[in-house]
C-alpha positions, 0 to 999 in steps of 0.5 A: 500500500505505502508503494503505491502512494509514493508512486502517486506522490511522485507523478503529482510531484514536480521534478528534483533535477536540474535542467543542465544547459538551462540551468546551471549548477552553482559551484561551492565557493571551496570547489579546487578546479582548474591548477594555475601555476604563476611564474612570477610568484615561484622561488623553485622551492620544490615543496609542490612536488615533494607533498603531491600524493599523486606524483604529477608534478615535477621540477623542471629547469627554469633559471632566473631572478626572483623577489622573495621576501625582499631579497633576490633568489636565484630561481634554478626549477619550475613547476610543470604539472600533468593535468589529467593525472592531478587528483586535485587534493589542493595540497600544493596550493597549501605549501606553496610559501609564495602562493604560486600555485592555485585550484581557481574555482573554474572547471578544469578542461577535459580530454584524452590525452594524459600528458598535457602540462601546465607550466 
């Protein structure tokens, strides 16, 4: 008996879901999405690398001056992440001292290839 009322229920009742390209869903303010690295910002301190669980970012050469902190550092690695293999923990953003590395609350482009970077 109790089946037959929900079923009569739900025909009466108006839909739960969304319309999706009609509507759209609204994004969590602490949602981790696309990764961006800034080169201005990165002092090649290697934390990034070190604390990623997944192992998809490694350290590449990039030479050059950097400001941090008032003082003059000479910058030798870069940050270079595999973004299809990134499982978006937000760990690096957390380490990172100089805040160079971002989850910006966009939607992280999808794909096949699981070798695309983002330097």
């Amino acid at each position: 008996m109790s089946v037959l009322r929900e079923m009569i229920e739900n025909l009466l009742s108006r839909p739960v879901t969304i319309l999706y390209p009609w509507a759209k869903v609204p994004i969590p303010a602490t949602f981790r999405g696309r990764v961006a690295i800034s080169d201005d910002k990165c002092i090649g301190c290697s934390k990034c690398s070190l604390v990623c669980p997944a192992q998809v970012i490694s350290m590449i050469d990039g030479p050059r001056e950097v400001e941090f902190k008032g003082k003059t550092l000479d910058r030798k690695k870069r940050p270079q992440v595999k973004v299809f293999k990134c499982i978006r923990c937000g760990l690096c953003e957390r380490h990172c001292p100089t805040g160079a590395i971002t989850l910006s609350p966009e939607l992280s482009q999808t794909g096949t290839d699981r070798e695309i970077l983002v330097t």
